[in-house]
N, C-alpha and C positions, 0 to 999 in steps of 0.2 A: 446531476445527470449521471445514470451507471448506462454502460454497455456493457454485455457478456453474451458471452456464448460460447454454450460446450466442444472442447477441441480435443481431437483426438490425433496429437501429430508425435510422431517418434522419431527417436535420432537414435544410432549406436553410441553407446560408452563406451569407456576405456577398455573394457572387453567386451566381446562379438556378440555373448550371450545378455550383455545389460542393455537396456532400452530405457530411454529418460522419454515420460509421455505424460503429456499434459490433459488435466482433467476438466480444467474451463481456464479463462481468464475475462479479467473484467478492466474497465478503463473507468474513472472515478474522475469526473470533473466537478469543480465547486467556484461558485463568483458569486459574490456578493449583489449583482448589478440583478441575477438571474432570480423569479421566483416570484416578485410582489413589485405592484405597482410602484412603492415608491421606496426601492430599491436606493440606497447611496453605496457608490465607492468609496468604501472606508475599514480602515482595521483590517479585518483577512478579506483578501481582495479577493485570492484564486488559488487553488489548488487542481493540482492534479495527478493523478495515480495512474500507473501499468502496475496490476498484480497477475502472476501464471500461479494458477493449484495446479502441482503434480498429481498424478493418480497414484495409491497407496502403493507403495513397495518399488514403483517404478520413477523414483527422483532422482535428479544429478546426485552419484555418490560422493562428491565433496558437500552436501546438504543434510545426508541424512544422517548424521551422529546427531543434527539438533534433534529430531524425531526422541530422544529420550530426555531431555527439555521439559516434554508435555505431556510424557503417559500419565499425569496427574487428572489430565482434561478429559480423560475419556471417565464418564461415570461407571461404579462400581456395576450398577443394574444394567450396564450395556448388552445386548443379547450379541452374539458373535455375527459380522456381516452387518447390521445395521448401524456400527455405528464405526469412528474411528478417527485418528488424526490424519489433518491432511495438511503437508506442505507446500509454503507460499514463498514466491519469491517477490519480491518489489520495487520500483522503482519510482519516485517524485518527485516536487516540486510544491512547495508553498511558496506563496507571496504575500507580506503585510505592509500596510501602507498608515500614516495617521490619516486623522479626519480629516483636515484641510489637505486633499492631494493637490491642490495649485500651487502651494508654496515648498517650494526648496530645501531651504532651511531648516536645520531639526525646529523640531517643535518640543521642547522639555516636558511640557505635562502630557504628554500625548505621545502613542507609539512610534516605535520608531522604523524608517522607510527600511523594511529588512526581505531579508529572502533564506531558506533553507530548500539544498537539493540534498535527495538522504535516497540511500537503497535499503532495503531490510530483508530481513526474513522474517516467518512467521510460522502458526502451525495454528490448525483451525479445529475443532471437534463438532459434530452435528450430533445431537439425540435427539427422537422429536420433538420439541419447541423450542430447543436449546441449543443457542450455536457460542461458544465459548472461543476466546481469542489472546493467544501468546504470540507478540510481537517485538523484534528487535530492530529499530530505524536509526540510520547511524547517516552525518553525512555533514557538508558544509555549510555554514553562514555567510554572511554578510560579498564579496563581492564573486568569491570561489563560490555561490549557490550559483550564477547564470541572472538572479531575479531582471537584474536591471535588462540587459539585452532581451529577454523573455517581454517584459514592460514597451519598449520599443517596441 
């Protein structure tokens, strides 16, 4: 399941003249349970994302030194205005679980009951039919992700 929509909200930066303004954000949920009738809860259980695209020029200035990361993404035949990087900031939550989620116990041959919370950044490019993706997700495992209280 995505939700998005285009937002156009501003805040002053560190000076009077900067504006950090966001150009959509989307909400990215995923469950194994979701989608087809005969759906199991198992392996990747759930996920889910908060991502904000800033609008070009206007990002929090502690973000945009990545903005040279990815001038790679932008193709050579870009015409000026249609095309460009845009910056992403992120925040998530995966959850993995093995196959038998009734029992407790590790299971050796089988995944194991885990969790990752990770922020990232990112930088995105659109040409038309081409949307190209540099991302950095960084964050904790096992009891520091939240997974188990999230489970509850």
């Amino acid at each position: 399941m995505v939700m998005a929509t285009p937002v156009r909200a501003a805040t002053p930066g560190a000076n009077a003249g900067d504006q950090v303004a966001l150009q959509g954000w989307a909400f990215v949920t995923e469950n194994d349970l979701l989608g087809t009738a005969n759906a199991k809860d198992r392996w990747f259980t759930n996920g889910a994302q908060l991502m904000l695209a800033y609008e070009p020029g206007k990002e929090p200035a502690l973000l945009r030194p990545t903005l040279s990361w990815g001038r790679w993404l932008v193709p050579d035949d870009c015409a000026p205005g249609s095309c460009g990087l845009t910056l992403n900031a992120n925040l998530g939550q995966n959850i993995y679980t093995p196959r038998a989620i009734d029992v407790a116990e590790p299971q050796p041959r089988d995944r194991p009951w885990a969790g990752w919370l990770y922020g990232g950044i990112g930088l995105s490019s659109f040409s038309g039919h081409r949307h190209q993706v540099l991302a950095l997700k960084a964050g904790p495992t096992g009891p520091a992700s939240l997974a188990e209280a999230t489970q509850d």
